[in-house]
N, C-alpha and C positions, 0 to 999 in steps of 0.2 A: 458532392452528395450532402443530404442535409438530415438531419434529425426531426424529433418529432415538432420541435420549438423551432425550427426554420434554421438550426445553426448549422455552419458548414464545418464538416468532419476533417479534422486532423490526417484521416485514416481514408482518401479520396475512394479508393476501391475494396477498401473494410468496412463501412459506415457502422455504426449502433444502431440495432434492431430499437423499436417503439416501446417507452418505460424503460428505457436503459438494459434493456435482455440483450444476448451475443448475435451481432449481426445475421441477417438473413443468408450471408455467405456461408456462415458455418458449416451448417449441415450438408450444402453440395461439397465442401472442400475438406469434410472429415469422411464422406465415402468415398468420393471422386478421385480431390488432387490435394492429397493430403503433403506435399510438401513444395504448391504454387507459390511462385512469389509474390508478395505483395508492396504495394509502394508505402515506404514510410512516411512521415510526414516531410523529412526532409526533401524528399521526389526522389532517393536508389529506391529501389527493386531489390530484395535478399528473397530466399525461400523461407514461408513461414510454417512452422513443423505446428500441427493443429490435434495430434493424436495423443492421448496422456501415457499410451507404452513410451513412443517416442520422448517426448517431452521429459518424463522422468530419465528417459536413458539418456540424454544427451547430455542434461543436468549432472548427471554423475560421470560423465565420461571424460577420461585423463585426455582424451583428446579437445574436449573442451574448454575453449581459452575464455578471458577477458581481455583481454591485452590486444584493444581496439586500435590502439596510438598508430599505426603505421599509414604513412601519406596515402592514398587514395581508394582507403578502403568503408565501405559505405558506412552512413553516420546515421543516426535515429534522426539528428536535426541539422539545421546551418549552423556554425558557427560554434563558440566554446560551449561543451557541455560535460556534466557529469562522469560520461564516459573518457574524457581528458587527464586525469589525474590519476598518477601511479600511484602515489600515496592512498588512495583509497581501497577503503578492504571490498567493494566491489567489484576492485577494477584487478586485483589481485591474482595471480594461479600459484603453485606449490613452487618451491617450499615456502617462498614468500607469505602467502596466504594462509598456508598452516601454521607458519609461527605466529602469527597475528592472531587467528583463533585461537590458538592455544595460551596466546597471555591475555587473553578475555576471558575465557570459560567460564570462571567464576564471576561474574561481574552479573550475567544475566539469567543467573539458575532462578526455578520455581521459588526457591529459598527467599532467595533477596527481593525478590519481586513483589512475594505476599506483604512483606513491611510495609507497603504503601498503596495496599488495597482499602484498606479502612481509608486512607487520604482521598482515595479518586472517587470513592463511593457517598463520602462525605462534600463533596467538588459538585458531584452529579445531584447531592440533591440540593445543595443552595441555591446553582441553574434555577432547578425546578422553582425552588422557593421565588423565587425573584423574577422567574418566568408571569406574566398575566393570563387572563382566562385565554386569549389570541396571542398567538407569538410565531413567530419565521425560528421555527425548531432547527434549521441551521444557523443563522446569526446568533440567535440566544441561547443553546444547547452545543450542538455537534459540534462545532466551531472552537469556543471557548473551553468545553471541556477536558480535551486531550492536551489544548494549550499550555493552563493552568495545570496541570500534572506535570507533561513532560518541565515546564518552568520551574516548578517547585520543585522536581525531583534533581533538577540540573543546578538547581540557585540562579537562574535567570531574571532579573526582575521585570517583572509584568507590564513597565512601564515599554518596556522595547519590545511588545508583544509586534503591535501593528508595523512595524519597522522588517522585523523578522521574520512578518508573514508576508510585508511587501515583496521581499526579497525571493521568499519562497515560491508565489506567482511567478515572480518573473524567471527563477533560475527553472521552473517546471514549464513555459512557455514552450510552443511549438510554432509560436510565430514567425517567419520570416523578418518582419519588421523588426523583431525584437532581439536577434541576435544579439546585436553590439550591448542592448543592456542587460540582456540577459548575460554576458559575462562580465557587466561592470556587477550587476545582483551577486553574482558568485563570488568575485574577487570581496567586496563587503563584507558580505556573510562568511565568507573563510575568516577574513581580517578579526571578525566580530566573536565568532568563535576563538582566536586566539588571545584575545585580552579577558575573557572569562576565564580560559587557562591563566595565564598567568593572576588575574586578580585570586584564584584559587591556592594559586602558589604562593602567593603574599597572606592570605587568610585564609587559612585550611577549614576544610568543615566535614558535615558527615553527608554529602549531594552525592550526587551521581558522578559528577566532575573529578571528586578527590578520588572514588571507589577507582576511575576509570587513571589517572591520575598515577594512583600505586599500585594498581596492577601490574604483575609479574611471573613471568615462568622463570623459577631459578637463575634468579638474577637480570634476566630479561625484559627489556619493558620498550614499550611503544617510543618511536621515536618523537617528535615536536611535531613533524607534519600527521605523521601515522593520529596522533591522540587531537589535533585541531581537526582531522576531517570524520572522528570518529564521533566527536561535539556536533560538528557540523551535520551532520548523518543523522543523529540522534533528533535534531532539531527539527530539520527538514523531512525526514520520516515521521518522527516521533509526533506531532499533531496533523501535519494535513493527510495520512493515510487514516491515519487512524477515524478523524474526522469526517474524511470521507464516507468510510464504512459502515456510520452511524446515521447520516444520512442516507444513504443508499438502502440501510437495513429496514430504518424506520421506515421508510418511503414501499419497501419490498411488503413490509408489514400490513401498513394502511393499505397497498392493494389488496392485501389477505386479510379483511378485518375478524376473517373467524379464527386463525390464526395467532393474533395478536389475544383476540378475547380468549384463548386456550393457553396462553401465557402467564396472562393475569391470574387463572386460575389453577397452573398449574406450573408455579414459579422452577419445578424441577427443572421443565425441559430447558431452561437461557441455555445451560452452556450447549447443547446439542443446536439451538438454534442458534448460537453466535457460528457454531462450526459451520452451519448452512449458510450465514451470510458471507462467510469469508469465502466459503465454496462458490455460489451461486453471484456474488457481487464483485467477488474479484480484487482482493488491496492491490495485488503488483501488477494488476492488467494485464497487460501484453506481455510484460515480462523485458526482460534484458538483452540485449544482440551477444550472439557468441562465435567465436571464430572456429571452425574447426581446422585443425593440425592435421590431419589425416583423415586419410577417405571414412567417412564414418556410414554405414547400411543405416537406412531405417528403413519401415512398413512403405513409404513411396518410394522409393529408391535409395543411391547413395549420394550423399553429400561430398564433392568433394574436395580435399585437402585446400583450406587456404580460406573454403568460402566462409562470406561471412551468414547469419542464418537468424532466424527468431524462433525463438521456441518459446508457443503460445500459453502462458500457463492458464489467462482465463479460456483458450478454448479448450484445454485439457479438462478442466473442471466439469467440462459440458460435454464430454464422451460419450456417449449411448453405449460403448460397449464396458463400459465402466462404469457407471450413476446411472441409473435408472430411469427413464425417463429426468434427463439433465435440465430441460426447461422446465420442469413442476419445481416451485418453490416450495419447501416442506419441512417448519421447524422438526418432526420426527426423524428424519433420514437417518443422523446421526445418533439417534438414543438408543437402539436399542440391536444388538449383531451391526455395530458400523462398516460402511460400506468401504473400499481402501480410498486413504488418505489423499484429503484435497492438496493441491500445489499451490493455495491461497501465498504461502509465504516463503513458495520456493520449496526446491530440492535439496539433496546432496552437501556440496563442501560450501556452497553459497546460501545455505538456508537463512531465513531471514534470525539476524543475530537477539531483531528485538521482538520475536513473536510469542515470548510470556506476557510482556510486556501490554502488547496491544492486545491479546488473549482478555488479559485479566482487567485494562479497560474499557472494553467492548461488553466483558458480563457487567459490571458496573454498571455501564450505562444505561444497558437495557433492561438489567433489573432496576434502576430509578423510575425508568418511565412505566415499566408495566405494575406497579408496586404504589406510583404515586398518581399516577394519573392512566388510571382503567380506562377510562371513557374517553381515549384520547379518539379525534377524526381527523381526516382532513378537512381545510377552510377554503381548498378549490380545488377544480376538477385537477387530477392526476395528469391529465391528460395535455392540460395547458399547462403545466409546471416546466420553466425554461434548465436546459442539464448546459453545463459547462463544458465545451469543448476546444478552448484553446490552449489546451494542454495535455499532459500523459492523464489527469487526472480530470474522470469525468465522472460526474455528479448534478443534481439538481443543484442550482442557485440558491435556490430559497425551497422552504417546505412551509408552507403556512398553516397553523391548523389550532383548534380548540383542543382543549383543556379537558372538555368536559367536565364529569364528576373526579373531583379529587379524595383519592383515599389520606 
């Protein structure tokens, strides 16, 4: 199956709908066959839960595992991947998992977040400044943005940006071919996260590294692997979701240019319209494979005990019987009596750890752009714009566009 740029879909019997919207499957499979399975990239077959009761329930549910590791149980890809390592806090369930959130808690509150909104705000308009009247608002914008933050927030230096983005490509690969480098990618970038620990540990400072570092519950603290894959996590989430989503937003936007012109004008709505992108464009996509432990009921039947399952969090966001008309893109959704809560960044005990974080620079970003350049357009049809699909994360390539008038 291919998309709208000719490219062949990771997802053979899920494809993406045209302009990145949620495949044409959805809607038969949110009235229909709300718990079909669908083939991964890897080629298993799981059942994919499409409904957002479901979805939220399963996310919370003490039957629901991460604990993928057992031999021949279905895998998102070939070969070494993310869901392989115990040491990670996604990969984690109770109590394990609790005591790990709990000697974070403070590390990601709204508190400590706001410190380095004046940084990422000041980030997003030098871009601009340095940006030309034409520019690939994903190369020189989306991209670099989130970069240079999560890097400056962590003491990464910039010089290993493209090294660490290499890495990240490949460890997000859904390629076949790519297995084998895809876990020589991962083994690096683990490697590469551990000597920014320890260079941290030979010269302390006030980063996100040391915060994460001296974290403690009563005497408690992250083990050596636990706090390398937490670096590592940070890294790896921490610019290319983020980056994604500013792409996809922008892009969501310039289909809607009255939309955008109502932005400009009425700087209130960003945050209710960063909330709609995260709803409507999706950071965690598909979302995570989960096992369930016990026969668990949903709205299509019951799942049971042992299977393995995907609970859809972008098709949850797109419920009819929850979002309102789920396909209309709509910076108001969220402003005013909000509608219940999008699953953009997860449920439950796995909620996404860093979703202040990416919150507060996504308004950034998009207060730069609607603030400094009003009269932004696109520089080619929407239509021909090629989206990335050889991996979890998909997005336009490039967004190319004028400048316009600059405030």
């Amino acid at each position: 199956m291919t998309d709208q740029s000719g490219t062949t879909s990771a997802w053979p019997d899920y494809p993406p709908g045209p302009y990145g919207t949620p495949s044409p499957e959805l809607a038969r499979r949110q009235a229909e066959a709300p718990i079909e399975p669908v083939t991964l990239p890897s080629g298993d077959r799981v059942p994919m839960i499409v409904r957002y009761a479901d979805v939220r329930g399963l996310l919370t549910s003490p039957a629901s595992s991460r604990n993928l590791r057992e031999p021949g149980l279905p895998r998102m890809v070939k070969g070494a991947f993310l869901d392989d390592d115990p040491a990670a806090l996604a990969n984690q369930d109770p109590p394990e998992h609790t005591r790990y959130r709990r000697i974070m808690h403070g590390t990601f509150t709204p508190r400590h977040i706001e410190r380095w909104r004046p940084r990422a705000a000041a980030i997003a308009n030098e871009l601009l400044d340095a940006a030309g009247e034409e520019f690939d608002l994903a190369a020189e914008y989306a991209l670099p943005l989130p970069a240079r933050v999560i890097c400056e927030l962590l003491g990464v230096p910039m010089d290993r940006f493209e090294e660490f983005r290499g890495w990240t490509d490949m460890t997000l690969s859904t390629s076949d071919a790519s297995a084998e480098a895809r876990g020589r990618a991962y083994t690096d970038f683990m490697a590469y996260a551990g000597e920014l620990i320890a260079q941290h540990r030979v010269k302390p400072g006030d980063d996100l590294i040391d915060l994460l570092i001296e974290a403690r519950d009563e005497g408690d603290r992250l083990s050596e692997d636990e706090l390398t894959n937490m670096v590592f996590t940070l890294i790896l989430a921490g610019h290319e979701t983020t980056a994604s989503m500013i792409i996809r937003g922008t892009f969501r936007l310039l289909r809607h240019p009255d939309q955008y012109a109502e932005l400009v004008k009425r700087p209130e709505l960003l945050e209710s319209a960063v909330e709609e992108i995260l709803r409507h464009e999706g950071p965690g996509g598909t979302g995570m494979l989960r096992r369930v432990t016990e026969d668990v009921e949903v709205s299509g039947g019951t799942l049971p005990g042992g299977a393995v399952v995907l609970p859809n969090l972008a098709a949850a966001n797109h419920d009819p019987s929850v979002f309102e008309e789920p396909q209309r893109f709509d910076v108001h959704r969220f402003a005013v009596a909000p509608p219940n809560s999008h699953l953009g960044f997860g449920h439950g005990p796995h909620y996404c750890l860093g979703a202040n974080l990416a919150r507060m620079e996504l308004q950034e970003a998009f207060r730069a752009l609607v603030a400094r350049l009003p009269g932004l357009r696109a520089e080619e049809d929407l239509a021909a714009v090629p989206w990335s699909d050889g991996g979890f994360v998909y997005r336009p390539r490039r967004l190319l566009v004028s400048a316009g008038y600059r405030s």
